[in-house]
N, C-alpha and C positions, 0 to 999 in steps of 0.2 A: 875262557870268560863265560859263554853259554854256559858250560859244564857249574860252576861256582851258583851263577844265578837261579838252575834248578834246582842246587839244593839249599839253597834258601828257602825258596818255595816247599819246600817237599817239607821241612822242618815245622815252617808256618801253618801247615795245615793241620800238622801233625800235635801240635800246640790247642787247634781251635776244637780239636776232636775231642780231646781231652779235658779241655771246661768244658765244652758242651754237654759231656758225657755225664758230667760231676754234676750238676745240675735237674736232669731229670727233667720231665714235662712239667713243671709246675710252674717256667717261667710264663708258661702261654695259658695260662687258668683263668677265668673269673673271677673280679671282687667282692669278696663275700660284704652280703648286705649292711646296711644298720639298723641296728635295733630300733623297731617303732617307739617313735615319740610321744609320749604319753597324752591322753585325749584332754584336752582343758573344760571343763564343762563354762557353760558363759555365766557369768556372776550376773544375776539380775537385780536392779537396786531400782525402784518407784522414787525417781524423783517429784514429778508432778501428777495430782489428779486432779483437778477442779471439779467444786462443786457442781450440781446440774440442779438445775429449773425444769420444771419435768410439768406442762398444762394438763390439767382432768382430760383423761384421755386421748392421752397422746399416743401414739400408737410404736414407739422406741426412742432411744435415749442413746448420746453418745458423747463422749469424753475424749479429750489428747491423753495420753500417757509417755512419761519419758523415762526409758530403762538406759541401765549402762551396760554394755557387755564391752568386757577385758580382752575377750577372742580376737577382737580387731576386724569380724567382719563382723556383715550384717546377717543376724538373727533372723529364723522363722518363730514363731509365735504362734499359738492358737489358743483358744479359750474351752475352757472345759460345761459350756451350759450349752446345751442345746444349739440354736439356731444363732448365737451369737459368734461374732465375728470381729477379725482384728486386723486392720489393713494396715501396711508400716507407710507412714506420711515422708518419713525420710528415706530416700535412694545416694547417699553416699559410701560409697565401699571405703573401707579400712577408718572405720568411724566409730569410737565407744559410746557415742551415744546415740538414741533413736528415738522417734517420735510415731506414736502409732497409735489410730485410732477406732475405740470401744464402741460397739454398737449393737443395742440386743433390742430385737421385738418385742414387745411387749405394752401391755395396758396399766399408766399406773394411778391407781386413784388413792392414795396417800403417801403421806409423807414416809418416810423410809432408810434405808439403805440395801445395795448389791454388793455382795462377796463374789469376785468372780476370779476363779484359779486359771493365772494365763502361765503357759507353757512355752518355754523360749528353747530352740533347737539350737547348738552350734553346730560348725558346717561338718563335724563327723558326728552329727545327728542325737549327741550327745543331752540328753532335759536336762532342762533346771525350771522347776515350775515355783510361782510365789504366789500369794494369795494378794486381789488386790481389793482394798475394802473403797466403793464409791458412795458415794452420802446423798441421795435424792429426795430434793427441795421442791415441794409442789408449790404453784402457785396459779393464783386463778385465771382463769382460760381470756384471750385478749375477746372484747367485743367488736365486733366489726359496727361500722357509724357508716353515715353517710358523708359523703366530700364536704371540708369545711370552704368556704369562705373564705379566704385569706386578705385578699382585697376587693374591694366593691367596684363592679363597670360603673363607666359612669360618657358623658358626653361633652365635647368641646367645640362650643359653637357659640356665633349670635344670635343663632335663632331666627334668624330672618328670611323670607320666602327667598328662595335662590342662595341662599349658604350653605356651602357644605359640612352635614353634620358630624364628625369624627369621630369614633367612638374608643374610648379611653376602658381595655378590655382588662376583668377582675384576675384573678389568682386564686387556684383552688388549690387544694391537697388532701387526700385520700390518705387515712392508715392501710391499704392491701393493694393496691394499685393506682396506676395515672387515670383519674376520670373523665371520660367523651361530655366534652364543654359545646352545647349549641346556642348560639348567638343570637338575636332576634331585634330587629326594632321595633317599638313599641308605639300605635297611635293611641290616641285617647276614644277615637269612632272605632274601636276592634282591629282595627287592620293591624295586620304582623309581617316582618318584610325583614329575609335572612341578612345578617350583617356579610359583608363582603366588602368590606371598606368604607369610604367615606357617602356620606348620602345625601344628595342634594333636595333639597327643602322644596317642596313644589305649592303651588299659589294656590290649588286646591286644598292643602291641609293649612292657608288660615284662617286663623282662630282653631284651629286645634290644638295640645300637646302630645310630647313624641318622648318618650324612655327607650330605653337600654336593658334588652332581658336576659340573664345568661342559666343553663340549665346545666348541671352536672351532674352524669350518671355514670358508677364505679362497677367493676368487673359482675356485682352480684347484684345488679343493677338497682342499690340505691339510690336516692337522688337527693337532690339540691338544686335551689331554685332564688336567684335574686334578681329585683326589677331597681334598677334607678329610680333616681327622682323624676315626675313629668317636669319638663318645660315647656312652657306654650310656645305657638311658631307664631309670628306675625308678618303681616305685610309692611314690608320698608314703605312706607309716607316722606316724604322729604318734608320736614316738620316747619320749613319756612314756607311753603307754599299752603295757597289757600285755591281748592277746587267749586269752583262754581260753575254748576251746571242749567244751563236755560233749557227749555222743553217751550210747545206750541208751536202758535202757528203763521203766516206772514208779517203779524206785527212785529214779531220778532225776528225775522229772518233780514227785516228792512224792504221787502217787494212794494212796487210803486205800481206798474202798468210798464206795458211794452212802450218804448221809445225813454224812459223817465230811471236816471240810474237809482240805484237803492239809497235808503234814508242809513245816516249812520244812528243804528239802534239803540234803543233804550238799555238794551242788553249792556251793548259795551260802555256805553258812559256808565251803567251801574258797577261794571267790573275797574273802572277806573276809580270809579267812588270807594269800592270794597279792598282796592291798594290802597289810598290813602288812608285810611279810616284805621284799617289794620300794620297797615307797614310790611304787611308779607307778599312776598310775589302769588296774584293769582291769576290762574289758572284758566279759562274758561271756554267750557264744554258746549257748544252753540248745539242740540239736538234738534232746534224748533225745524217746520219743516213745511210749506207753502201748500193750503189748502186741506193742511189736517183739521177733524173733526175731531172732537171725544172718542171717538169708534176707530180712528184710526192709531189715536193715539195709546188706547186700552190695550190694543192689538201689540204695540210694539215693546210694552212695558209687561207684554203676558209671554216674551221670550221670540215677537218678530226681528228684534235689534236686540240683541247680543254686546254690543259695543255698548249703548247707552246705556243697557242695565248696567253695565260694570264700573259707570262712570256714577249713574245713581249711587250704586254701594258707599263709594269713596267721596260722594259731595258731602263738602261743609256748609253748602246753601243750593239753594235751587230754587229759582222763578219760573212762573207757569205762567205762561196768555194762551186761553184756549175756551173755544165756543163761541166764536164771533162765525166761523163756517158755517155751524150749525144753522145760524137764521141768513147767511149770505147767499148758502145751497138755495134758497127759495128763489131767489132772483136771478138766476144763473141759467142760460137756456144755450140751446145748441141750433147751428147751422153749418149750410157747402158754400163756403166763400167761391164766388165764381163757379158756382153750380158743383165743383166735386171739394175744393178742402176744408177739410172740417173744422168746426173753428166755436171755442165756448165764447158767450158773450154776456155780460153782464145788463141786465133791464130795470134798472132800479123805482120806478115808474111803473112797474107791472110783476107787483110781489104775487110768490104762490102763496098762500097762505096754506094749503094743507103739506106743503112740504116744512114749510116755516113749523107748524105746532110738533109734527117728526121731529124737527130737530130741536126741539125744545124739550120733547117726551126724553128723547135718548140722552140728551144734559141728564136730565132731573135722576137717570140710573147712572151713568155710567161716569160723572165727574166725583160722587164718593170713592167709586170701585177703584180710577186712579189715583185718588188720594192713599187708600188702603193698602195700595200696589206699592209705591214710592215706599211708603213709611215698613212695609215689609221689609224690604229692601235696604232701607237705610231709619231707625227706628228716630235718632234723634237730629234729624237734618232739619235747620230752620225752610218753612216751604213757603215762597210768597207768590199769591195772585191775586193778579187786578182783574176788575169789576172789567165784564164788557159796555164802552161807554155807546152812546149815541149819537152817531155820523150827523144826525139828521139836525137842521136849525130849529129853534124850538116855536118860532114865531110865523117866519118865512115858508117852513114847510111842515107846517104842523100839524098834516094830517098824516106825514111817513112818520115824523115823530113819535105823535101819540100810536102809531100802530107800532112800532120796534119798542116802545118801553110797554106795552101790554104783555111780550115776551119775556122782557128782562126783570121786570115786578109786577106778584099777582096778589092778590086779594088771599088766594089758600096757600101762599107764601110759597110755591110751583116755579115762579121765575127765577131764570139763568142767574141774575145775580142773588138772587132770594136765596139758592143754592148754598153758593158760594160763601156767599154770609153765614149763613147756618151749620157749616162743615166744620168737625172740628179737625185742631189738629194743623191749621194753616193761619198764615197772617195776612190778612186781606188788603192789597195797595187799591184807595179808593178812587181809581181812573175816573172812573163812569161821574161823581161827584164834583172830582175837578174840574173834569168838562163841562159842566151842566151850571155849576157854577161860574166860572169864568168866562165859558165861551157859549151860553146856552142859545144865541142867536147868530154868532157868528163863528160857525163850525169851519166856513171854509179858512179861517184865520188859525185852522191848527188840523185840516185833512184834504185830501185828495178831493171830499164828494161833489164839489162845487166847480172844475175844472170843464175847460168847456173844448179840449182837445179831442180830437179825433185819430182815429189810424184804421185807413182804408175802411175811413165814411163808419166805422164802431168808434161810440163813445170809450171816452175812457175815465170818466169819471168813475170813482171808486170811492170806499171808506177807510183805506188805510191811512194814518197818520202820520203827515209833513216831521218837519224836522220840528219846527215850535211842540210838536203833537207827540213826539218821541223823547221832549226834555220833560214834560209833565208828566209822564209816566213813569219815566225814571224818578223824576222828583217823589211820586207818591213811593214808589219802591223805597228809596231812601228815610222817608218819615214809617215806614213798619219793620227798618230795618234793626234788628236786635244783633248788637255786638257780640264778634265772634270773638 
């Protein structure tokens, strides 16, 4: 059995020898090559060239172009002019068409056309060049302007002292750039004050007006400039209220004497008179002040009271009693109650007469100057004062009489109410008259001077006027009163 299966073997090799042989080395050879395939040059075909706007001296010029190349890839390109240049705007591979754009240096100062020979490679580096004709269109150079205007600032407000003022900002636009807009608010007295938001109205600018300033200035720094309308600011008034301001001196305060309460004064029966009369709620400013002079009063009206001027500004009226100190200063002396406390005392019985004609000199200057002060202040405020009248009885004591009216009326028209009469600019309530008529003999039937009370052994008789003595005065107030 072995024996059989050898030569089988022996036959089968003897088989493989024999093709093998027949054969030759040629089965184990190399594939000979294939013929290169012929190069495609790229078909160049100008689909598009757009005209070009070319500005007096512009300094290069550039165009899209769209070629088709059949190669199926993407194309190099170059131009045949000098320093001109072709960059492909499309990056897709295996794409027949392409986009790629012209761009040559140059200066052009007319109208024209470029011929420019562009050269397309395919990728076995194969030209195909075409000539592409571009048409350049001059047109004239842009002007640069300054920033328009587009909307005007403007402000929203009431305008009233303590309102905030909001400012309502314009819109610009610039041909070359976004222009630096600066904001400003505007006084009508020079002041300029940066906007940063809302701006509250302060009581020193009224009567002033306020605008909205805006300034825009563009990269080559042009500009532009607009101001809003002015609006005046005013002070809020509560337009039902009526202010009535009194000034002087203890007539009006209502002071009687230590132990003796105060009179209800002429002041406020007149400010009750000035509600009905009018119908509006008033107001009333009492500055008067116990023991003031002319001199002291000039003083507080020249910036010593602060408050009062500010009340002056805004009176719709104002009453004055003032210069009865003036000639009271003469009878006024000093002592040590009990050897040390000091103590003024009034001697009515033992006038000075050279302090009395002082105070009669410093009237005669310094009651216009307060007039002049006031109406500074407030130009069309109705002003009323009464005549200083005469404490004195015209019969009974008729020699303190006749010397207190020597002061009050003189011969070179010098006296305290001679003044007062002669001032323009005020309306004169005639006190002094009323008295003199009605009560010329019995003075104590309408003031203090006749009172026969003491406190610690000093008189206290006085010249200010009882209650009877405060409705006549206000009575004459009411007869020069001019409707507000």
């Amino acid at each position: 059995m072995k024996q059989n299966r050898f030569k089988v073997g022996i036959v089968f090799l003897l088989m493989f020898a024999l093709v093998f042989s027949s054969m030759g080395t040629s089965a184990f050879a190399a594939k000979p090559p294939k013929p290169p395939k012929p190069a495609k040059s790229a078909t160049i075909e100008v689909v598009e060239s757009l005209p070009l706007i070319v500005p007096l001296g512009n300094s290069s010029i550039s165009t899209n172009l769209i070629v088709m190349n059949d190669d199926g890839e993407e194309p190099e390109a170059s131009a045949s002019l000098g320093d001109t240049s072709i960059a492909w705007v499309s990056a897709k591979r295996k794409s027949t068409t392409y986009e790629m754009t012209y761009t040559k240096p140059d200066t052009y100062n007319g109208d024209g056309s470029e011929t420019v020979t562009v050269t397309v490679y395919n990728v076995d580096g194969n030209p195909t060049s075409v000539d592409i004709s571009i048409d350049i269109e001059q047109s004239a150079p842009s002007i640069n302007e300054p920033p328009e205007n587009i909307t005007p600032p403007d402000i929203d407000s009431t305008f009233l002292v303590g309102d905030s003022a909001s400012p309502i900002l314009g819109t610009w636009d610039d041909d070359y750039s976004i222009p630096v807009v600066t904001r400003t608010w505007e006084l009508s007295d020079g002041t300029s004050i940066p906007v940063t938001g809302d701006l509250v109205l302060l009581a020193a600018w009224d009567g002033l007006s306020i605008a909205i300033k805006e300034v825009a200035v563009d990269e080559e720094g042009l500009e532009t400039s607009f101001v809003s309308d002015y609006h005046p600011i005013t002070d809020p008034v509560i337009v039902t209220d009526l202010i009535y301001v009194a000034l002087g001196d203890s007539i009006a305060t209502g002071t009687v004497a230590p132990t003796f309460d105060n009179e209800t004064t002429y002041v406020e029966y007149f400010g009750i008179f000035l509600h009905g009369d009018t119908g509006r709620n008033v107001i009333t400013r009492d500055f008067s002040s116990d023991g003031d002079q002319t001199s002291h009063l000039l003083d507080r009206l020249n910036g010593g009271d602060p408050d009062m001027i500010a009340q002056v500004r805004v009176a719709d009226i104002i009453t004055l009693s003032i210069g009865g100190n003036n000639l009271m200063n003469a009878a006024k002396y000093h002592t040590l109650f009990l050897g040390f406390i000091p103590v003024d005392y009034y001697d009515f019985e033992r006038i000075d007469l050279v302090k009395a004609e002082a105070g009669r000199q410093a009237f005669v200057i310094q009651f216009p100057a307060i007039i002049q002060k006031i109406r500074a202040y407030n130009p069309d405020v109705q002003i009323i004062v009464n005549t200083i009248y005469n404490p004195f009885k015209g019969i009974q004591d008729a020699a303190n009489h006749t010397l207190l009216e020597g002061y009050l009326y003189r011969t070179d028209k010098m006296g305290i109410n001679d003044v007062i009469l002669a001032t323009d600019g005020i309306d004169v309530a005639p006190v002094h008259q009323a008295f003199e008529t009605r009560h010329f003999d019995t003075k104590d039937a309408i003031t203090y001077m006749y009172i026969t009370d003491t406190y610690f052994g000093f008189e206290l008789r006085n010249p200010h006027p009882n209650h009877a003595g405060q409705l006549i005065i206000e009575e004459m107030h009411e007869d020069v009163y001019r409707p507000l």
